[in-house]
C-alpha positions as CSV (number, residue, x, y, z in Angstrom):
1,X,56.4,108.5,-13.2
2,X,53.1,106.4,-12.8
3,X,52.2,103.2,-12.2
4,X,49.7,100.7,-11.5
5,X,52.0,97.9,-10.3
6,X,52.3,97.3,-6.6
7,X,54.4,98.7,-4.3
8,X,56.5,97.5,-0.8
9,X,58.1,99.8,1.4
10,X,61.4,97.3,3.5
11,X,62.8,98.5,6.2
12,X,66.1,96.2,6.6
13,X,69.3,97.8,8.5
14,X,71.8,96.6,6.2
15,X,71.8,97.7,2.4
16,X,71.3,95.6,-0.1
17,X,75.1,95.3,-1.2
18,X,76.7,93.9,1.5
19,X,78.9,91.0,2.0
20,X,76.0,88.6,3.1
21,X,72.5,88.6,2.0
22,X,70.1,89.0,5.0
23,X,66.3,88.3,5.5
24,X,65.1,91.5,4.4
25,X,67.1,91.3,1.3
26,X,66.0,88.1,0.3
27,X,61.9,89.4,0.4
28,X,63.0,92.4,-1.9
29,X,64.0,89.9,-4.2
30,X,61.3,87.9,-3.8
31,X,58.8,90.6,-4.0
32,X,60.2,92.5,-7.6
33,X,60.6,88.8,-9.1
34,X,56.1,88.7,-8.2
35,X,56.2,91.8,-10.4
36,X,56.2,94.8,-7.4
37,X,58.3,97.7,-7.1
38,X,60.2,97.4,-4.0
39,X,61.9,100.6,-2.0
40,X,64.2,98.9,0.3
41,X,65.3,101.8,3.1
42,X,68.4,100.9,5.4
43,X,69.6,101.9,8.5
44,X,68.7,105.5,9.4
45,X,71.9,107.2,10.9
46,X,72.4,110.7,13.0
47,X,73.0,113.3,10.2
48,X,75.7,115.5,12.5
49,X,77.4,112.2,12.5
50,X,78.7,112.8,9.6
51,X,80.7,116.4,11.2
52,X,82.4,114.2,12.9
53,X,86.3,112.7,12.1
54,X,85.2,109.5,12.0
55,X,81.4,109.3,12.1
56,X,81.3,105.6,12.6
57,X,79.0,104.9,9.5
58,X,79.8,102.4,6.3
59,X,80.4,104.4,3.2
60,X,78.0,103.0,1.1
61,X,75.5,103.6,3.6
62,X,77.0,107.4,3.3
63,X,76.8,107.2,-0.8
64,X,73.2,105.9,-0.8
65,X,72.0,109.0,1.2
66,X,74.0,111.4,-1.0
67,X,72.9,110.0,-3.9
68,X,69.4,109.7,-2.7
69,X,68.9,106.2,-3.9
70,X,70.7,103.4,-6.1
71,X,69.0,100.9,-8.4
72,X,70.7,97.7,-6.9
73,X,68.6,94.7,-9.1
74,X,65.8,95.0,-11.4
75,X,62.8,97.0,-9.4
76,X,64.7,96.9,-6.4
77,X,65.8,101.2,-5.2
78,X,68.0,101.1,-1.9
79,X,67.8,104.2,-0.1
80,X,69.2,105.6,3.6
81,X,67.6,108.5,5.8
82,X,69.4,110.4,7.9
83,X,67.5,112.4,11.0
84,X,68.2,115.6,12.4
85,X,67.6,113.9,15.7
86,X,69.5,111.5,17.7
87,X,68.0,107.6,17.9
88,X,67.5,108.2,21.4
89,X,65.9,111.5,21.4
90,X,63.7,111.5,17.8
91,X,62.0,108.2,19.6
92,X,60.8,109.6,22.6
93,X,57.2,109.3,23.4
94,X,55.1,112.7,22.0
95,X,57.5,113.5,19.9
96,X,56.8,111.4,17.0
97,X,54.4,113.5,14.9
98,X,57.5,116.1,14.8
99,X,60.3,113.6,14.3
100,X,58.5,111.8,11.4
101,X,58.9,115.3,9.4
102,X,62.4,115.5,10.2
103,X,64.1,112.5,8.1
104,X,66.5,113.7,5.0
105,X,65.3,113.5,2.6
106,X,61.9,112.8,3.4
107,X,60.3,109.8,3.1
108,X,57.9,110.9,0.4
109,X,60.0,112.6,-1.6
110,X,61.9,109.0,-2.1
111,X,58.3,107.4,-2.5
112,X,57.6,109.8,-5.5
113,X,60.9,109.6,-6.9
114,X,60.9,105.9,-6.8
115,X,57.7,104.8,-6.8
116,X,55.5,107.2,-8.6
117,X,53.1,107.4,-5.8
118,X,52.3,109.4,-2.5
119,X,51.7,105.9,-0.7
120,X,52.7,101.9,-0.9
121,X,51.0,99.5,-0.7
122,X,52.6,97.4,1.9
123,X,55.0,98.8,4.7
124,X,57.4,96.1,5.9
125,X,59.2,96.6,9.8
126,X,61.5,95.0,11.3
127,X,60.5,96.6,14.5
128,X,62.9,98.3,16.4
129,X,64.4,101.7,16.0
130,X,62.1,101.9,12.5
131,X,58.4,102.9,13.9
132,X,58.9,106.3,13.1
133,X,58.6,105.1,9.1
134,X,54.7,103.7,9.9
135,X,54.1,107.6,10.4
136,X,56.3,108.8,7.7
137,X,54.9,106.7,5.0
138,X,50.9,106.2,3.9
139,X,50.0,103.0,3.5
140,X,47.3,100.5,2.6
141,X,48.7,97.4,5.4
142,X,51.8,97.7,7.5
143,X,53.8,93.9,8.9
144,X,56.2,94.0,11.4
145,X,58.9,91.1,11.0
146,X,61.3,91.3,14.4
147,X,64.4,89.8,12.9
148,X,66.6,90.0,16.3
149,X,66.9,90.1,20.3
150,X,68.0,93.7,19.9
151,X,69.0,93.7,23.4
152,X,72.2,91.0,22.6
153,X,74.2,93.6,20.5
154,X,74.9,96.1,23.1
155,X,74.6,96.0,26.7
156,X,73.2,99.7,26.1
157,X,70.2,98.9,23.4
158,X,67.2,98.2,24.2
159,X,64.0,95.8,22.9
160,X,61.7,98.4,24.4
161,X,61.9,101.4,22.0
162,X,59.5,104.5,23.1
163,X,57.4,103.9,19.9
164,X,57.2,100.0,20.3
165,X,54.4,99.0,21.6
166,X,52.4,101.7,19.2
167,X,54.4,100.4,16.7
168,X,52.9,96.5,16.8
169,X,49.3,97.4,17.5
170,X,49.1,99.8,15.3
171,X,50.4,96.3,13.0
172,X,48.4,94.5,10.7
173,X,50.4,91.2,11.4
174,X,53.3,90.5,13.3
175,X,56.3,88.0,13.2
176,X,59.3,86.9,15.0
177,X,62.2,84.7,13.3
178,X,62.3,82.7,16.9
179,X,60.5,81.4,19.7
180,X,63.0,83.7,21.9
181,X,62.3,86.5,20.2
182,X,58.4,86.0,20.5
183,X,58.3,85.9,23.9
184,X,60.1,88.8,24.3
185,X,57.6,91.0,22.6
186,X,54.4,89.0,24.1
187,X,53.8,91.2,26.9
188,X,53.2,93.9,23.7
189,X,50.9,91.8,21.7
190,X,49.8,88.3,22.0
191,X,49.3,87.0,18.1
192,X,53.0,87.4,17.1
193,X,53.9,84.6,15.0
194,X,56.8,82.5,14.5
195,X,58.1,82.3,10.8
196,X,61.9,81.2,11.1
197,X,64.8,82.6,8.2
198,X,65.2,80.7,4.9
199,X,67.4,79.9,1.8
200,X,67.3,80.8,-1.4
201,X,66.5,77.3,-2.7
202,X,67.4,77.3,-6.6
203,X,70.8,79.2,-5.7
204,X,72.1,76.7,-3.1
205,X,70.5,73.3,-4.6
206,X,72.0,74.0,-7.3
207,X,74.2,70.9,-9.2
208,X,77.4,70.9,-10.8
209,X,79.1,74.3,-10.3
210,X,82.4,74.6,-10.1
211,X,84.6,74.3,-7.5
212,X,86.2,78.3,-6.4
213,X,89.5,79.1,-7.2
214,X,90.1,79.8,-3.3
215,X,89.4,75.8,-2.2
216,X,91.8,75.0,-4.6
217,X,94.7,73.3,-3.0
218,X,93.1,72.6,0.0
219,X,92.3,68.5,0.6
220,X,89.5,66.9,1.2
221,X,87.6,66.3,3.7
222,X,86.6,70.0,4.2
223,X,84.2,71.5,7.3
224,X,83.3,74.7,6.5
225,X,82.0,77.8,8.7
226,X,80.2,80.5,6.5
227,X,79.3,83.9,8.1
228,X,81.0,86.7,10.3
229,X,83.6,86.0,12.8
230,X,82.1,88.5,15.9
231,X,81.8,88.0,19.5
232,X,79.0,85.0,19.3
233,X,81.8,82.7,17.6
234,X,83.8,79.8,19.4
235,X,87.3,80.4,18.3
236,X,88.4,78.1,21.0
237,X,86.0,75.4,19.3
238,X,87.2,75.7,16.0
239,X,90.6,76.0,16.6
240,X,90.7,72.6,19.4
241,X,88.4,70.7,16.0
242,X,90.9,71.2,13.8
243,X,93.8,70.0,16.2
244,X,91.6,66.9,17.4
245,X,90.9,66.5,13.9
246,X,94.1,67.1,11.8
247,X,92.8,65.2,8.8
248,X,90.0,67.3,7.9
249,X,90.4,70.7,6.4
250,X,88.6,73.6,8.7
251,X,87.3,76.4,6.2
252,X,86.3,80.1,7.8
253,X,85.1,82.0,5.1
254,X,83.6,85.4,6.5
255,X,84.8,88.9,7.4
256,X,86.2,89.4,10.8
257,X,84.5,91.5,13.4
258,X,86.8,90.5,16.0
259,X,90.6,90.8,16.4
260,X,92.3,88.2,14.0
261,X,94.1,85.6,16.2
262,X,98.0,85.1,15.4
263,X,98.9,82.8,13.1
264,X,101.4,81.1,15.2
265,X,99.7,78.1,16.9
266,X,97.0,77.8,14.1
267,X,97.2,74.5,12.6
268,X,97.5,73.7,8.7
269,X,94.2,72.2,8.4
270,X,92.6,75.7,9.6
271,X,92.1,78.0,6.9
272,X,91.1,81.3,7.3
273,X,90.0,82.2,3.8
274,X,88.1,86.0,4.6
275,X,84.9,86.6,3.0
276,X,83.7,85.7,-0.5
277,X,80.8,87.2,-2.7
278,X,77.4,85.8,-1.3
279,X,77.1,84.8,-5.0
280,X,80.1,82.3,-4.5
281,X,78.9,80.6,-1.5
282,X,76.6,77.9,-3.2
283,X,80.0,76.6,-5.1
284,X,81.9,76.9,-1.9
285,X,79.4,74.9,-0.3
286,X,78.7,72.7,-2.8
287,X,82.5,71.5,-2.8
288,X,82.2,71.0,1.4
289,X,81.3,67.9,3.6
290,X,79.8,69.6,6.4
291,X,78.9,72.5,7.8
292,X,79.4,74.4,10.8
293,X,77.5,76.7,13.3
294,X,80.1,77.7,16.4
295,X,78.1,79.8,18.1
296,X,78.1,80.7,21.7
297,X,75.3,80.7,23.5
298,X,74.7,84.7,24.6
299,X,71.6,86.8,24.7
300,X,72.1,87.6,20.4
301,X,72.4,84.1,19.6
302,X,69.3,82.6,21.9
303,X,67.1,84.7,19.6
304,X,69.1,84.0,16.2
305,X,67.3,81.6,13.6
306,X,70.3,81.1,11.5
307,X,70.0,81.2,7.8
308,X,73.8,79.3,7.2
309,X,71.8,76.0,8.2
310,X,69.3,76.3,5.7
311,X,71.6,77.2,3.4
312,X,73.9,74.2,4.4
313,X,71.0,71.5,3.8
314,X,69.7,73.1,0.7
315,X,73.5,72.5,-0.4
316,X,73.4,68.7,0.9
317,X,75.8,68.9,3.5
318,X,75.3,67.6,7.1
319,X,75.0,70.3,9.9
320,X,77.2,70.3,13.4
321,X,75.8,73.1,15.2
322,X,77.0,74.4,19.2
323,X,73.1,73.4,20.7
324,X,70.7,76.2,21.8
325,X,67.2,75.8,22.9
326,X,65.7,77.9,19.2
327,X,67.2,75.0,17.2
328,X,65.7,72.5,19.3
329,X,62.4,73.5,18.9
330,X,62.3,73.8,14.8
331,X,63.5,70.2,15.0
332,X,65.8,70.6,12.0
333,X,68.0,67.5,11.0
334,X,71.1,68.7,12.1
335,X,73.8,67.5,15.0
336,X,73.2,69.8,18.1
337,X,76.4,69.3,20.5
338,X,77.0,70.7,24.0
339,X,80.6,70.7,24.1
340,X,84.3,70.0,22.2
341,X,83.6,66.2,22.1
342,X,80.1,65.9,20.9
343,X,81.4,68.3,18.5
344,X,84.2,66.3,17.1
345,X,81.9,63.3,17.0
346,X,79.2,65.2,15.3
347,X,81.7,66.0,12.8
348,X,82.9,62.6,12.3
349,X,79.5,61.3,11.9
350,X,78.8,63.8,9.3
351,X,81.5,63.0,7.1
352,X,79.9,59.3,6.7
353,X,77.2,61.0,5.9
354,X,76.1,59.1,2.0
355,X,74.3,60.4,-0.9
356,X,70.7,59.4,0.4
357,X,71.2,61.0,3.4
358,X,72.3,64.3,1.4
359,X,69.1,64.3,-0.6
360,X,67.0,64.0,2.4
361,X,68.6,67.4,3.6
362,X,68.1,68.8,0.4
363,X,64.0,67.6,0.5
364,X,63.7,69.3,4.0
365,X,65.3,72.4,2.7
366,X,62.5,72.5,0.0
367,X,60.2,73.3,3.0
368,X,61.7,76.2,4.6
369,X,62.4,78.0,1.2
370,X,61.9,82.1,1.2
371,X,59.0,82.0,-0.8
372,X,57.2,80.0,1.3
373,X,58.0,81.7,4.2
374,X,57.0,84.8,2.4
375,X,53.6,83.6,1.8
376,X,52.8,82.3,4.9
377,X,53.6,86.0,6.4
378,X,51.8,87.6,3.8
379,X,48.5,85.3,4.2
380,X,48.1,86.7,7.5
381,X,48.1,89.5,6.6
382,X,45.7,89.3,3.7
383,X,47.8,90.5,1.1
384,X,48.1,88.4,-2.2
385,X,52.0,87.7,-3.3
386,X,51.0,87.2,-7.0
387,X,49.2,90.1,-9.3
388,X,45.9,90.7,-9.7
């Protein structure tokens, strides 16, 4: 197939149908609802992976390779490469021209299949672990969006990929969701800009929907914690809240990446409620009086520029977040506490929180929307959102 229409190559580890909707996801959506085709390619795993008896990779990240692509919303193909090579050998520095040919299926096969065309317009990066793609894939301009401190998800991965460096000068704009994560890549180039996460605006200001059949039964007041439940969250927090708070209802909704603490000794304002669609989480919200950000402050989360908070405000709800020095610097209207009690009082204070107050949150959520954010990126860039 043919066409004229423009084109965007993503390059977001996680596929498009997972339990929460991520950055990356969010600008594919963005970018077919502006009228482009958009091929969004996750993770790249180690083919021989799969020999083994438990290869350590998610099934759908399995069936999207076999199948060689799935239509997951309206212009949107996700796809998944494996490589003959291992991450930590196909990377290495010389090798590139030969481990650029060695993806399955190749890169250009997908772009013909998909895309009608030998060549995108746009490549999108999010820089680490992906700069082999900027050899594997013609294109007219090529961003690099650095979404994490890669560094704070295993003691043995590193910022500093082989390719790196090539990989941003050879960019025609780069960006960093934090400060943090900025200045880590500063010594590589010196024009990286800041553009923090956003929210999906019309989803989560959304009025009058119903409330979910799992808050049901549960009183009111209700704090609520949306998002996984890994190493970066403060169990201890939560868990000392709800006791020094009996009369307000503690929601986590979210899958667990951790081992799931006993239920003896959690008390009956807790609720551990798993994780929901992403498409239920604006009613979920929307049925809440404040929201929650437990996060602990470790080399991941000093580089994080949490998309729950947006989300939270664009909802209306008062924000008690654990304090770390990215959100003090975006200067978002939000409680930032440094320990249990500051926490609780935050908390409190939200809950008195009136309608005004609410709306105001929801007016400075209009400002960090993803379209915006997506059209400051792509103005630097010199590439028009809109068709010509």
């Amino acid at each position: 197939m043919t066409s004229l229409r423009r084109t965007v190559v993503i390059s977001e580890p996680h596929p498009y149908r997972t339990a929460g909707k991520l950055g990356g996801h969010h600008y594919a959506d963005l970018f077919a609802r502006h009228g482009w085709r958009v091929l969004l390619f996750s993770a790249t795993f180690n083919r021989w992976r799969l020999l083994l008896p438990s290869p350590g990779i998610a099934q759908e990240s399995i069936d999207l390779w076999r199948s060689g692509g799935s239509l997951v919303a309206p212009e949107i193909v996700n796809v998944t490469l494996t490589h003959l090579l291992p991450e930590r050998i196909r990377n290495v520095a010389g090798w590139s021209g030969i481990s650029s040919r060695l993806y399955s299926p190749s890169p250009g096969k997908l772009l013909r299949r998909w895309l009608g065309s030998d060549r995108v317009n746009l490549l999108w990066l999010n820089g680490n672990g992906d700069g082999l793609l900027r050899q594997a894939i013609p294109h007219d301009k090529m961003l690099v969006r650095i979404i994490d401190n890669y560094e704070g998800f295993s003691a043995g991965y590193s910022n500093f990929h082989p390719m790196m460096r090539k990989t941003l000068e050879a960019a025609d704009g780069v960006f960093a969701c934090s400060h943090f994560v900025r200045d880590l890549y500063g010594g590589f180039r010196r024009d990286i800009e800041v553009v923090p996460n956003g929210v999906d605006l019309d989803r989560f200001s959304e009025a009058g929907l119903m409330e979910p059949e799992l808050l049901k039964g549960i009183p009111h007041p209700r704090a609520v914690y949306v998002g996984a439940v890994a190493a970066w969250f403060d169990w201890d927090l939560m868990l000392a809240l709800a006791k020094r708070m009996p009369a307000v209802h503690v929601l986590v909704i979210g899958p667990w990446l951790r081992a799931e603490p006993s239920p003896a000794g959690i008390p009956e304002n807790l609720h551990l409620l798993g994780p929901v669609p992403y498409a239920l989480v604006p009613a979920v919200l929307s049925h809440c009086s404040v929201g929650l950000v437990p996060f602990l402050l470790n080399d991941l989360v000093k580089g994080v520029s949490p998309i729950k908070v947006y989300e939270y405000l664009a909802a209306g709800i008062p924000v008690v977040s654990l304090r770390w020095p990215e959100l003090e610097i975006e200067k978002l209207p939000i409680t930032l506490a440094s320990s249990l009690d500051e926490f609780v009082e935050g908390v409190g204070q939200a809950l008195s929180c009136s309608e005004s107050g609410r709306r105001e949150l929801k007016e400075f959520a209009k400002e960090c929307s993803w379209e915006k954010r997506l059209r400051k990126l792509l103005k630097q860039v010199e590439v028009d959102l809109d068709e010509e």
